[in-house]
Every structure is written in structure tokens, then in C-alpha cells.
C-alpha positions as CSV (number, residue, x, y, z in Angstrom):
1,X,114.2,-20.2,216.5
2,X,111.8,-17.6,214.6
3,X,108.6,-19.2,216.6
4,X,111.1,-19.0,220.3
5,X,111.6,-15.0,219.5
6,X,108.1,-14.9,218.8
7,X,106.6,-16.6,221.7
8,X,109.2,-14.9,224.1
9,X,108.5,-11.4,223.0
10,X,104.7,-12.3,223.1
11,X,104.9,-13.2,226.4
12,X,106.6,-10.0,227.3
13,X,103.0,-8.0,226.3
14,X,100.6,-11.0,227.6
15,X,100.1,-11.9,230.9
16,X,101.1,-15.2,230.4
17,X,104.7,-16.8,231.0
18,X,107.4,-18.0,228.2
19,X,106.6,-21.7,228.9
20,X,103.0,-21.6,228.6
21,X,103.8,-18.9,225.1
22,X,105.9,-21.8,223.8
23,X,104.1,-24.8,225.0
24,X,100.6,-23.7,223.4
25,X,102.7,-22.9,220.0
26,X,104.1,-26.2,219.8
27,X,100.4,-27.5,220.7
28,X,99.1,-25.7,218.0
29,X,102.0,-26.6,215.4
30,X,101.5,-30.3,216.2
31,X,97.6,-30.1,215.2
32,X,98.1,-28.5,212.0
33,X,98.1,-24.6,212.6
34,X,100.4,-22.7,210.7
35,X,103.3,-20.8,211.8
36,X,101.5,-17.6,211.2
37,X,98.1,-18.6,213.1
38,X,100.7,-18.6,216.4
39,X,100.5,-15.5,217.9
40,X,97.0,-14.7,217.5
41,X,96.0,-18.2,219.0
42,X,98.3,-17.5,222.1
43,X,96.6,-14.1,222.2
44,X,93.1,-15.2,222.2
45,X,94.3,-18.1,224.9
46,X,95.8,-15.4,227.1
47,X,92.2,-13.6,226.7
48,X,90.3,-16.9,227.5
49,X,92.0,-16.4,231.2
50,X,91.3,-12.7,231.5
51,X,87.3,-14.0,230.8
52,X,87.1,-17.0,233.1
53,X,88.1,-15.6,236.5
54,X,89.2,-17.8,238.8
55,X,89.9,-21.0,236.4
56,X,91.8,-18.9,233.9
57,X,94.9,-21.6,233.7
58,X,92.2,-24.6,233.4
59,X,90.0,-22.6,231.0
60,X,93.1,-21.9,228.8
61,X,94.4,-25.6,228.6
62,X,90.7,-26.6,227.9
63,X,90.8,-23.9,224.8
64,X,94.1,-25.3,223.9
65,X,92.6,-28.9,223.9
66,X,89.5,-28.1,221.8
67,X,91.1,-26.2,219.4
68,X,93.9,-28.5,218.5
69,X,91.4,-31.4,218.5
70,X,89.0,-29.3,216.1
71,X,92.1,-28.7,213.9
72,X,92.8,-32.3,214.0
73,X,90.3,-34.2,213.6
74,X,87.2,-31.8,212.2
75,X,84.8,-30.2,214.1
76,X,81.8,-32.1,215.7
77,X,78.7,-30.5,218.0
78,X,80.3,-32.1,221.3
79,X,83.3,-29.9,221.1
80,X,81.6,-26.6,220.6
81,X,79.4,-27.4,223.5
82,X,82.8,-27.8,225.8
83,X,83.9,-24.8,223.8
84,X,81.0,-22.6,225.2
85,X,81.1,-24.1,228.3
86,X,84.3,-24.5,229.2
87,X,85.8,-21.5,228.4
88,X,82.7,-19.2,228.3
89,X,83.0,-17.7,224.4
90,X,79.6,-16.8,223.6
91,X,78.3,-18.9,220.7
92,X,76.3,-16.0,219.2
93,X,79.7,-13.9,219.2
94,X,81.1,-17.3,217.1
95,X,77.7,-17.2,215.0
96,X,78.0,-13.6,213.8
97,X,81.5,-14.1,213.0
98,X,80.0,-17.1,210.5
99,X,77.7,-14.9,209.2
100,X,80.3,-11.8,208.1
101,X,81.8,-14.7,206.5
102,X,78.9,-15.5,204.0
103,X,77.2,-18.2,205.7
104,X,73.7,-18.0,206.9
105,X,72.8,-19.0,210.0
106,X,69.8,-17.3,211.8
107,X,70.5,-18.3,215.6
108,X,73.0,-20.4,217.9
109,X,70.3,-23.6,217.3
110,X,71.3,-23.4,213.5
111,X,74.6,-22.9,214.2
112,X,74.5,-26.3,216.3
113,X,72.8,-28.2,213.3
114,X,75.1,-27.3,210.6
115,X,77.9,-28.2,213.0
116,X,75.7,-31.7,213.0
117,X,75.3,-31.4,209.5
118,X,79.4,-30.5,208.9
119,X,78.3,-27.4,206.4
120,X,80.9,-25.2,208.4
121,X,84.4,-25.4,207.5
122,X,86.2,-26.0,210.1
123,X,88.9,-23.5,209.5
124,X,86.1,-20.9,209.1
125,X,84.7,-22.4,212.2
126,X,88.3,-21.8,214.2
127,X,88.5,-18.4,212.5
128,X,84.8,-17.8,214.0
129,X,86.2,-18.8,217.4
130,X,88.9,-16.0,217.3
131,X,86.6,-13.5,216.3
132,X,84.0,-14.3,218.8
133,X,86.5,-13.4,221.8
134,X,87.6,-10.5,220.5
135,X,83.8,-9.3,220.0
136,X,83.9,-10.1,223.8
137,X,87.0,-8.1,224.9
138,X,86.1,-4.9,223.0
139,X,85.9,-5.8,219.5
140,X,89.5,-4.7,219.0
141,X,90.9,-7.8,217.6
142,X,92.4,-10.3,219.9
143,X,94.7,-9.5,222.6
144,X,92.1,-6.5,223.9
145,X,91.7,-8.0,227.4
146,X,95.7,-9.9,227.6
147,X,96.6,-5.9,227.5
148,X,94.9,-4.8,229.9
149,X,95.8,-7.6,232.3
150,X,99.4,-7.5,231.7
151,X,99.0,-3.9,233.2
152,X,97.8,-5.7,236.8
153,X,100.1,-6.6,239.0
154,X,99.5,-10.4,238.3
155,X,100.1,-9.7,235.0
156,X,103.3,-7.9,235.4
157,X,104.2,-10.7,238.3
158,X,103.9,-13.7,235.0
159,X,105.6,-12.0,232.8
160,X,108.4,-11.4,235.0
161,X,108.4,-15.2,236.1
162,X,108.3,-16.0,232.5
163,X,111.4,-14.1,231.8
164,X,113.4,-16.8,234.1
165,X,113.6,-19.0,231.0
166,X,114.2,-16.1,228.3
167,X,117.3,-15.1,230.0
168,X,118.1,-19.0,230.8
């Protein structure tokens, strides 16, 4: 009920709808996240839209995919190619996010080996992800570019659908 409140009042700010708030939760529960990883991996899904025009639903289910599967089953170098591909996050935006975290890795080629070589943890790894959107939308923390598009009219036209089932 907690998560439902959370994901609903989400939704309100994002410009994403109550079903796809609640259905990526649950995604994410089901692989392992924790309850309090929720709102900022909805967040940074709402901003994978806002930076792949014009396959912003397909590039957030393909986040929602490689993210649970990473969480599930550990990270391998075939997944962080989708990753950069499929949703456009800039692997050296995910590699300096590694490297404030202590590890050393020079370019995006090392990053791929020590993928190969499984030296990154993959919650550091998933962490890394986060932080290398929000680098992209501003630097602000996650939810930079969801903000800004919630103010659009297409925006303002999900959240509104979305509100159908809060008030069902």
C-alpha cells in the first residue's frame, strides 16, 4: 500500500502514468531492488523517455528490461552494450560515476573489459547507471529532465490519464 502511494504521487510529478509508475516498481521489486531504490529507478526511467525522442515508451521498457536482468542475474558486456544503445546513456557518463566510486578505469574500452572480467559490482555498476543519466539531464540528480517534461503539455496530458486509475 506504502509502494501504491508512492508510485501514485510519483506519477503526479513525472510525466509518466500510474500504471507504468506501478508496473516498473513491481518490475523492479521482483528482480531484487529494494523498496527504497523505487522511486529513483522510476525517475531515471521517466528520464530515459525525455532522452530518446520519439521511442521514449520502447526505450523505457528496454531500461526496465536490462536493469532488472542486471539485478538478476549479474552484469555481463552484452547488456551494457543494449544499455548504451538502446536507451542512449552515455557510457563515459556511467564510467565517471565508477570512478567517484573508487574504481579505476581510464576509458569506456576498460570499462568494457572489467565488465568481461566481472571486477565491477554490479550494484555499483546499477548505481553507475543512475548517475550517468542524471550527468546527462543536468547533473541535478535524477528526475532533472521528467520535470521539465511533466511541464509540456504531453506531460501534463499522462499524468492526467494516469490519474484515471488513482481515483478508480
Amino acid at each position: 500500500n506504502d509502494i501504491l502511494k508512492e508510485m501514485i504521487g510519483l506519477a503526479a510529478k513525472l510525466p509518466i502514468s500510474d500504471q507504468v509508475a506501478m508496473g516498473a516498481a513491481t518490475r523492479f521489486m521482483m528482480a531484487g531492488f529494494k523498496q527504497a531504490d523505487l522511486s529513483n529507478l522510476v525517475t531515471t526511467m521517466s528520464d530515459i523517455q525525455g532522452l530518446n525522442p520519439g521511442r521514449g515508451a520502447q526505450a523505457m521498457e528496454d531500461f526496465a528490461n536490462i536493469m532488472t536482468r542486471i539485478k538478476s542475474a549479474g552484469l555481463n558486456e552484452m547488456d551494457f552494450h543494449r544499455l548504451t544503445m538502446e536507451t542512449h546513456i552515455d557510457p563515459d557518463k556511467m564510467r565517471k560515476s565508477l570512478v567517484g566510486m573508487g574504481y579505476v578505469i581510464k576509458d569506456v574500452q576498460a570499462l568494457k573489459r572489467a565488465i568481461t572480467a566481472g571486477t565491477i559490482n554490479k550494484d555499483d555498476f546499477l548505481a553507475s547507471v543512475l548517475g550517468g543519466v542524471s550527468s546527462m539531464t543536468g547533473g541535478k540528480g535524477v528526475g532533472a529532465l521528467s520535470g521539465k517534461m511533466a511541464q509540456t503539455v504531453t506531460g501534463m496530458m499522462s499524468t492526467l490519464e494516469g490519474r484515471k486509475f488513482a481515483l478508480m
